[in-house]
ZASEBA-892385 format. One record per atom (N, C-alpha, C): residue number from 1; atom name; y, x negated, z negated. Coordinates in Angstrom, 2 decimals. Atoms other than C-alpha are relative to their C-alpha. Example, Ala and Ser with C-alpha at 12.3 -4.5 7.8 and 13.67 -1.06 7.14 Angstrom:
REM residues 2
(1,"N",(-1.19,-0.89,0.00))
(1,"CA",(-4.50,-12.30,-7.80))
(1,"C",(1.20,-0.90,0.00))
(2,"N",(-1.19,0.82,0.06))
(2,"CA",(-1.06,-13.67,-7.14))
(2,"C",(1.09,0.77,-0.73))
***
This chain:
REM residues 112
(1,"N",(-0.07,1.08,0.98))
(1,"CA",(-5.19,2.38,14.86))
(1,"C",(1.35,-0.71,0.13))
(2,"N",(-1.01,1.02,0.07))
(2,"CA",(-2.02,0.52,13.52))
(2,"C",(0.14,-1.27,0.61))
(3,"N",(-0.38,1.54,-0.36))
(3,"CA",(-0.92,-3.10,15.18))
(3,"C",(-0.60,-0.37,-1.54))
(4,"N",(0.28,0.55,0.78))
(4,"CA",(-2.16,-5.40,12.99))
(4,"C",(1.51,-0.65,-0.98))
(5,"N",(-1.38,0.00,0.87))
(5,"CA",(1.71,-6.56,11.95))
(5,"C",(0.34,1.01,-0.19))
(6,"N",(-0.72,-1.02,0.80))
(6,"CA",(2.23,-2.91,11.16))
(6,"C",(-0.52,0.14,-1.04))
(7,"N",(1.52,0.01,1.40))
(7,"CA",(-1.27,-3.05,8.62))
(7,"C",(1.06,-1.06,-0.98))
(8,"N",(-0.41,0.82,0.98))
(8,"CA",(0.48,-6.28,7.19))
(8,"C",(1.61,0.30,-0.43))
(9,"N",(-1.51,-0.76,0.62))
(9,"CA",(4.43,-5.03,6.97))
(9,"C",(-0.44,0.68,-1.15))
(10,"N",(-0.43,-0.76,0.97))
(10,"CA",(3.72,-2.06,5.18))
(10,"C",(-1.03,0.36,-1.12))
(11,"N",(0.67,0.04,1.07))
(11,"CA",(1.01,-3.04,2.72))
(11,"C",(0.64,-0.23,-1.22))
(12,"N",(-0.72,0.09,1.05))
(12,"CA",(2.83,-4.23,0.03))
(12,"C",(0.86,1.58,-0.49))
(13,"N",(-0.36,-0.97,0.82))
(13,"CA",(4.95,-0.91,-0.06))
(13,"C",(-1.61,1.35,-0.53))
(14,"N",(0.83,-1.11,0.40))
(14,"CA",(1.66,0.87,0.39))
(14,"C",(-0.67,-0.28,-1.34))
(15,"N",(0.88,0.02,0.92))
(15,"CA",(-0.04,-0.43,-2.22))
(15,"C",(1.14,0.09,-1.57))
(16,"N",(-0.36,-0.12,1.00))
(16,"CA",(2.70,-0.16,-4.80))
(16,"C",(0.34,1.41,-0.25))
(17,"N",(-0.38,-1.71,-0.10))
(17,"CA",(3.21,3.57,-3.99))
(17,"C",(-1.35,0.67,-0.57))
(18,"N",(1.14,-0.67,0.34))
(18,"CA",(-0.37,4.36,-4.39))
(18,"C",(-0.46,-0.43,-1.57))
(19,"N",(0.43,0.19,1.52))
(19,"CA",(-0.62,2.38,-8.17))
(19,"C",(1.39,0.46,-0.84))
(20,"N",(-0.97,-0.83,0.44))
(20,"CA",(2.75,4.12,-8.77))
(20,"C",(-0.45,1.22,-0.35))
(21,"N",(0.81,-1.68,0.39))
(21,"CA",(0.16,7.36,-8.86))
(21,"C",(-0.68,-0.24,-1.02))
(22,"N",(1.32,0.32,0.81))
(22,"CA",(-2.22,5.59,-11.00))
(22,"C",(-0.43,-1.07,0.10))
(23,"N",(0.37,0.90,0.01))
(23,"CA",(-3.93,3.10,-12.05))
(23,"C",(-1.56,-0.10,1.12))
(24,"N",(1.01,0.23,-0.13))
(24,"CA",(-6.74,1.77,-9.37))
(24,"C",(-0.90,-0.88,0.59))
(25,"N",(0.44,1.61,-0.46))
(25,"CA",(-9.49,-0.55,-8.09))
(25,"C",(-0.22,-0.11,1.44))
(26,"N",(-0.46,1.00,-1.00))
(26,"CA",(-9.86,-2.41,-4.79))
(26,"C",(-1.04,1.33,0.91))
(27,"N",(0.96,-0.86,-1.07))
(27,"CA",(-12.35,0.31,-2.51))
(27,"C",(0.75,1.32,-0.34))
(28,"N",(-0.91,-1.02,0.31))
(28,"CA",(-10.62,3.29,-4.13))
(28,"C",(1.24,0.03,0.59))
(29,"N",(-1.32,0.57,-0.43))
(29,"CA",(-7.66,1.92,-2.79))
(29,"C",(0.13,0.14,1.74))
(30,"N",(0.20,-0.10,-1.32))
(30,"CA",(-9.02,1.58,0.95))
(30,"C",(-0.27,1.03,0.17))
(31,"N",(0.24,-1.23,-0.48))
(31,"CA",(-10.23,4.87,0.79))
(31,"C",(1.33,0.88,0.09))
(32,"N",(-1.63,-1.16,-0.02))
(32,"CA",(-6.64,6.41,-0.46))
(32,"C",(0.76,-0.43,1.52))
(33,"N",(-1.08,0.08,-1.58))
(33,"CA",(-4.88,4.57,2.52))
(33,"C",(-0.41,0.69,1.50))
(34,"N",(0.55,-1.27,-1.36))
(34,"CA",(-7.73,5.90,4.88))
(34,"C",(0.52,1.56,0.10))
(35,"N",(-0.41,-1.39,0.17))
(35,"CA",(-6.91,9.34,3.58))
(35,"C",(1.20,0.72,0.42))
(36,"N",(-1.02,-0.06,-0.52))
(36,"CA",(-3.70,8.96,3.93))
(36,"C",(0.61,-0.04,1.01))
(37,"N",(-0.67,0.18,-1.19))
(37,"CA",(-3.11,8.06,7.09))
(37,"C",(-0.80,0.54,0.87))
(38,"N",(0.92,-0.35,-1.02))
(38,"CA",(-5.88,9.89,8.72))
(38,"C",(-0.84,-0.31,0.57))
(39,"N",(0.97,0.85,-0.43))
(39,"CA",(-7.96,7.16,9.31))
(39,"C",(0.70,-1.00,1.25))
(40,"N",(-1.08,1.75,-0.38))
(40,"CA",(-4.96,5.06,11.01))
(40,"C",(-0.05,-0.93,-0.14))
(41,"N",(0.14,1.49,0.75))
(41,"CA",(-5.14,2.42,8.97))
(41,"C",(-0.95,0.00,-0.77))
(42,"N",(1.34,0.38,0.64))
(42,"CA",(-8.46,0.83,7.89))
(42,"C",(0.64,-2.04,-0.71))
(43,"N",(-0.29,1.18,1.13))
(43,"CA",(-8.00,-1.77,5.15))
(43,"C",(-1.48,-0.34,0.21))
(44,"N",(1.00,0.51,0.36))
(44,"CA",(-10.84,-4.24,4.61))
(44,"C",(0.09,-0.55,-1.45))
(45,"N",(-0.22,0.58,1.54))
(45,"CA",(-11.68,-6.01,1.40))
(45,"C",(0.53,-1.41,0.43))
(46,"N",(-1.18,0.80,-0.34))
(46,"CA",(-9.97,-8.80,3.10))
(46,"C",(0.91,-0.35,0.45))
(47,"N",(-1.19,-0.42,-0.46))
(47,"CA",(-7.25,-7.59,4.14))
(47,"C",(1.51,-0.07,-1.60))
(48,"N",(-0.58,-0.71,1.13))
(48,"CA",(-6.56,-6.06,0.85))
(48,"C",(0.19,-0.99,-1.18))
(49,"N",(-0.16,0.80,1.24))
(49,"CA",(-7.39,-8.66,-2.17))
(49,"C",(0.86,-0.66,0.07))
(50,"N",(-0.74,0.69,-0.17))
(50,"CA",(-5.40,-11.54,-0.99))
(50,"C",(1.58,0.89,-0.11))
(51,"N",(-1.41,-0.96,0.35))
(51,"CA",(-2.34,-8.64,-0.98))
(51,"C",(0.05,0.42,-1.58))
(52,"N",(0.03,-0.81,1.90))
(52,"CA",(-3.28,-7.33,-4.79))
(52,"C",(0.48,-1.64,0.22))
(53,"N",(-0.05,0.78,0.86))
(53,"CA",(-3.69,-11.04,-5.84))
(53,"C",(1.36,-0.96,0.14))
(54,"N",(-1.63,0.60,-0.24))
(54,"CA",(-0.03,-12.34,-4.24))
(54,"C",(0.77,0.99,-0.84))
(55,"N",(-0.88,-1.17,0.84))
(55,"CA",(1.39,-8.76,-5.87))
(55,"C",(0.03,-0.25,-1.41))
(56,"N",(0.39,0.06,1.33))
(56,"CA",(-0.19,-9.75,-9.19))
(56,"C",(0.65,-1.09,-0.50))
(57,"N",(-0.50,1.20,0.01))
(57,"CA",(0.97,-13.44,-8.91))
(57,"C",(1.79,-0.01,-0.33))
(58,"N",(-1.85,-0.28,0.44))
(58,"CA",(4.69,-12.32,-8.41))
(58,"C",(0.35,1.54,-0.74))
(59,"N",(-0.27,-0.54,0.74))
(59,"CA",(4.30,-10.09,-11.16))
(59,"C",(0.43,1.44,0.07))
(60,"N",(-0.34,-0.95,0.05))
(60,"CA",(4.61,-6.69,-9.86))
(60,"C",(-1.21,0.92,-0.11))
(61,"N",(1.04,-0.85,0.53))
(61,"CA",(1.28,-5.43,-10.58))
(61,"C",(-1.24,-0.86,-1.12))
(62,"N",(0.82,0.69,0.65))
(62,"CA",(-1.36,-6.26,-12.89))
(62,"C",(-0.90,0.85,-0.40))
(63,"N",(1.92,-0.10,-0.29))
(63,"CA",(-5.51,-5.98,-13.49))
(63,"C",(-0.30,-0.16,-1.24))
(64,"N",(0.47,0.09,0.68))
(64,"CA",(-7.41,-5.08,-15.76))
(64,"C",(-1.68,0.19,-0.18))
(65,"N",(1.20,-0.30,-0.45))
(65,"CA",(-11.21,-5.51,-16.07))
(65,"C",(-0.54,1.50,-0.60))
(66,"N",(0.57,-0.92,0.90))
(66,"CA",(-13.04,-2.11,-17.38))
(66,"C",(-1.09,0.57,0.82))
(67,"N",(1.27,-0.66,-0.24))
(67,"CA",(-16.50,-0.36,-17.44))
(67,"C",(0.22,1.39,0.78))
(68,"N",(0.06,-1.45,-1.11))
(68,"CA",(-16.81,2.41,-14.49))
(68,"C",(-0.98,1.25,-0.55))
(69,"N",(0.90,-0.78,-0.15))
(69,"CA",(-18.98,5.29,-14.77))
(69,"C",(-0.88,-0.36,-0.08))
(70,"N",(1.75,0.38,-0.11))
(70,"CA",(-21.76,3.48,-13.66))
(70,"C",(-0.04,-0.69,-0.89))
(71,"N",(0.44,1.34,0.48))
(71,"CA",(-21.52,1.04,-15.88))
(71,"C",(0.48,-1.09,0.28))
(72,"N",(0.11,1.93,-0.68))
(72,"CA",(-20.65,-2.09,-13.94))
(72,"C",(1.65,0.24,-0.02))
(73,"N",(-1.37,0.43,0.55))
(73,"CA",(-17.15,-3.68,-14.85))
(73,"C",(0.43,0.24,1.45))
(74,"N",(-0.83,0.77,-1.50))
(74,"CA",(-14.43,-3.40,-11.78))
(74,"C",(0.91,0.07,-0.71))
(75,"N",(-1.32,0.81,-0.07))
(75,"CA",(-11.14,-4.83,-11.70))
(75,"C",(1.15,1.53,0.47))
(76,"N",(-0.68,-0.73,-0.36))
(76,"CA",(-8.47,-2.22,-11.99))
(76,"C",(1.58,-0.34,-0.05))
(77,"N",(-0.53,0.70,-0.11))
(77,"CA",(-5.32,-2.63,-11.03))
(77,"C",(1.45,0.89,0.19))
(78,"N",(-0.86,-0.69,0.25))
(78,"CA",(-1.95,-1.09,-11.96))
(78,"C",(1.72,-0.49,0.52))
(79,"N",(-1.67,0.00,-0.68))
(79,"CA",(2.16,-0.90,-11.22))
(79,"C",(0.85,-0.89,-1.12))
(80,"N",(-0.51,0.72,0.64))
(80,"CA",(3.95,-3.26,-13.16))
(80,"C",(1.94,0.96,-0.57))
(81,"N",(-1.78,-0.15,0.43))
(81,"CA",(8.03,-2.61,-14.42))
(81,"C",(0.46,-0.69,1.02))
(82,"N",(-0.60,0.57,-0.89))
(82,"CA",(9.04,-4.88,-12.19))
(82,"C",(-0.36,0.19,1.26))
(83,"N",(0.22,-0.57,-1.37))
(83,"CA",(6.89,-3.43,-9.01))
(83,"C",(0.90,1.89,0.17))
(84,"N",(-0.64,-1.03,-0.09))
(84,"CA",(8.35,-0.43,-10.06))
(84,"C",(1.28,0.21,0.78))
(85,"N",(-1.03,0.73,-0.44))
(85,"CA",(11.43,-1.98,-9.40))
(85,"C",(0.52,-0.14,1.41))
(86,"N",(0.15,0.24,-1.09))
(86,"CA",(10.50,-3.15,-6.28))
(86,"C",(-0.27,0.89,1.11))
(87,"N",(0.32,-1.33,-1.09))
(87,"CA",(9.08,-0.04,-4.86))
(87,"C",(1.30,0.62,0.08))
(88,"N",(-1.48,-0.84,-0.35))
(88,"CA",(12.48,1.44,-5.43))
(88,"C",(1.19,-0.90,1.29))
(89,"N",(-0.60,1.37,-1.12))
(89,"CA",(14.15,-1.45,-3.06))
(89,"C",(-0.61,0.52,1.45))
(90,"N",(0.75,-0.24,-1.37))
(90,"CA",(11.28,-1.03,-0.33))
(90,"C",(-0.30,1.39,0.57))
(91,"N",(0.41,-1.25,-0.44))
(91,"CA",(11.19,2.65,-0.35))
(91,"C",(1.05,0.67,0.97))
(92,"N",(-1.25,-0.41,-0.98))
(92,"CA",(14.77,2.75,0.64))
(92,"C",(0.49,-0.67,1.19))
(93,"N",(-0.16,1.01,-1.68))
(93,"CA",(14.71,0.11,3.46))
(93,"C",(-1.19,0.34,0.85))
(94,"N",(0.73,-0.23,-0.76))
(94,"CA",(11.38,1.68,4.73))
(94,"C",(0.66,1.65,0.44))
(95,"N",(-0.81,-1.74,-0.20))
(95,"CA",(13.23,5.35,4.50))
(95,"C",(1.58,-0.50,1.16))
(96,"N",(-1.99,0.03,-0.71))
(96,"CA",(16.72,3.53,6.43))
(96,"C",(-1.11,-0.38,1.43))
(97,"N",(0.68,0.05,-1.59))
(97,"CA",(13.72,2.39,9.30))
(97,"C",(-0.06,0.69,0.48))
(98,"N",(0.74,-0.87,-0.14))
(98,"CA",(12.11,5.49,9.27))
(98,"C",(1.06,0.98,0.75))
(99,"N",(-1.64,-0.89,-0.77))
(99,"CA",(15.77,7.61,9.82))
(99,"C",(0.26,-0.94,1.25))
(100,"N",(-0.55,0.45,-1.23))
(100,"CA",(17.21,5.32,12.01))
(100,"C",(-0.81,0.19,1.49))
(101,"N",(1.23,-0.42,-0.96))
(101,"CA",(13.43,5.30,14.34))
(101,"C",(0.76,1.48,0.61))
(102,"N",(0.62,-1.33,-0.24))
(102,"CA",(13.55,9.29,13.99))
(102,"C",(1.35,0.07,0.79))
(103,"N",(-1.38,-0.17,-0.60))
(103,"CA",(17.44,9.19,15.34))
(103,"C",(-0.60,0.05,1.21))
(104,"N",(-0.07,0.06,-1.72))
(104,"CA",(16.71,7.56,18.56))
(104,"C",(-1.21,0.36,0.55))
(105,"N",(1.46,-0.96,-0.91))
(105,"CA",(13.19,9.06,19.36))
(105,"C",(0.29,1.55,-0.05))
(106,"N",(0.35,-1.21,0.32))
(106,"CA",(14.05,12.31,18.31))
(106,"C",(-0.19,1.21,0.97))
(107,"N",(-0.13,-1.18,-0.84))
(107,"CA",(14.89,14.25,21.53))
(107,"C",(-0.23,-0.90,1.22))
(108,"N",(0.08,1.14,-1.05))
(108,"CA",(14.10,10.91,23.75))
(108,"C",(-1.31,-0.29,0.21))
(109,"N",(1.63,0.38,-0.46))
(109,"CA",(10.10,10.95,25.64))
(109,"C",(0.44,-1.25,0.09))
(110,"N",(-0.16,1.62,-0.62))
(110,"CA",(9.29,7.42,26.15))
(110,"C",(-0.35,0.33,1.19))
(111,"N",(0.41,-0.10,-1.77))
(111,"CA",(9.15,7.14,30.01))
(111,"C",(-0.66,-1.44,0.03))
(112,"N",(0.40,1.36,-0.30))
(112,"CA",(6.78,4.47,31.50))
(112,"C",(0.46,-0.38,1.50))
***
């Protein structure tokens, strides 16, 4: 399992990467990140809303209510123009971490 400041860092890019695929709603959402990460990172539903509803607030994604399958309305929730935007910003400062990391671990065990 992730640190809990690694869950909160890299939510925001995660969640604009995954409504960059598509439009979707709030459990669908915890399941893609489970999937994704192997079951690394476990999102809750309060982990997660308070992150949509700050993303939505500063305008880089936005919700729409509609009828599911079953029937019963959920809240779906899509990539904005301007998260678009944004994902392009955070993809390349999480990609300059990610290189720089892989540099100095690459041929270096951690010793304890």
């Amino acid at each position: 399992m992730l640190a809990k400041d690694m869950v909160a860092a890299s939510a925001k890019p995660l969640l604009l990467s995954i409504l960059a695929e598509g439009e979707s709603y709030g459990y669908e959402i915890i399941q893609r990140v489970r999937e994704l990460s192997g079951g690394q990172i476990e999102w809750s539903d309060g982990m997660l809303y308070p992150v949509l509803h700050r993303l939505e607030r500063d305008g880089l994604i936005e919700s729409e209510w509609k009828e599911a399958d079953t029937g019963r309305q959920r809240k779906y929730y899509f990539i904005s123009t301007d998260g678009r935007k944004v994902l392009k910003t955070e993809r390349q400062q999480w990609l300059t971490v990610h290189n720089t990391l892989g540099k100095l671990w690459k041929h270096k065990p951690v010793t304890i």
